[in-house]
C-alpha positions in Angstrom: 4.8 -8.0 -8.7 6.3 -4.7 -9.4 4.9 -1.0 -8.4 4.5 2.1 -10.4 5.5 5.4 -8.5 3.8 8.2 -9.3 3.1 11.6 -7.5 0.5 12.4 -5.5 0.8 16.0 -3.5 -0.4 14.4 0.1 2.8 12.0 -0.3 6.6 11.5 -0.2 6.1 8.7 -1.6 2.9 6.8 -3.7 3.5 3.7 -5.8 0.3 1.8 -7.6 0.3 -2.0 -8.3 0.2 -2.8 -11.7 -3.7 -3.1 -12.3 -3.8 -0.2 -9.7 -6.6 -1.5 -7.7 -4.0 -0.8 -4.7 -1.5 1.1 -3.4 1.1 2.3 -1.0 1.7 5.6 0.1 4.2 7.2 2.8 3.3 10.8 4.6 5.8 13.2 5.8 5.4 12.3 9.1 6.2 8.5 7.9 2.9 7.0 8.2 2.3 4.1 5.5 -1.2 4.0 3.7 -2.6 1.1 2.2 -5.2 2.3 -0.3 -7.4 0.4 -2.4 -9.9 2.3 -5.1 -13.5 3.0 -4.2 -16.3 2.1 -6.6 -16.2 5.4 -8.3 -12.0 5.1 -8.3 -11.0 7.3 -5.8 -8.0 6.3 -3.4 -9.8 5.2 0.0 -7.2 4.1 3.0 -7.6 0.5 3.6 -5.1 0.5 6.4 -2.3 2.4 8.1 0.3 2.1 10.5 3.3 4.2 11.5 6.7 3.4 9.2 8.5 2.5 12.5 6.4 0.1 13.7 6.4 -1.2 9.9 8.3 0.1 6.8 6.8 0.4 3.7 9.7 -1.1 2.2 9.3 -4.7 4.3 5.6 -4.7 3.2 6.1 -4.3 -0.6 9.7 -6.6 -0.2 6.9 -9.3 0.5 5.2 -8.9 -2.5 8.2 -9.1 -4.6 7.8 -13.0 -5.9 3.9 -12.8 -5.9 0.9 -12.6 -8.2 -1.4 -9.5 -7.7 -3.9 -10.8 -5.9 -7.8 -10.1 -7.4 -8.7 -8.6 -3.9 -6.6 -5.8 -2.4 -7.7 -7.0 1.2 -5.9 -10.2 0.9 -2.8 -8.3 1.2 -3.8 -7.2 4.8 -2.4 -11.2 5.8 0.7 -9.4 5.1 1.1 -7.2 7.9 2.3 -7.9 11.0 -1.0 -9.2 13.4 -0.9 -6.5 15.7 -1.8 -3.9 11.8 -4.1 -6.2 10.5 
């Protein structure tokens, strides 16, 4: 899977998956957002965690060889058990 960055003005950094039914955003103060859209399309945060805990960068490292999955929420088997 790859990621699209784009800009979004509450983040230093917001990238989209490919259908964008999900993505990951970082905040200045280096909290991770995983965001999935809403019914009506609007960016809703699934889950977060603090960037030292867990980077951004291990979460969407995982997702490197992988198929999008149809549901964002099977992406929360990702994190570390102590975020899901």
């Amino acid at each position: 899977m790859y990621f699209v960055l784009t800009k979004r003005p509450e983040y230093v950094l917001f990238c989209m998956s490919p259908s964008e039914r999900f993505a990951v955003g970082v905040s200045e103060h280096r909290v991770v957002h995983l965001l999935v859209r809403d019914p009506g399309g609007a960016w809703q945060v699934l889950r977060e965690w603090n960037a030292e805990e867990y980077s951004h960068t291990a979460f969407m490292a995982q997702l490197r060889n992988r198929e999008e999955p149809d549901d964002p929420e099977q992406l929360l088997a990702l994190l570390p058990p102590n975020l899901r």
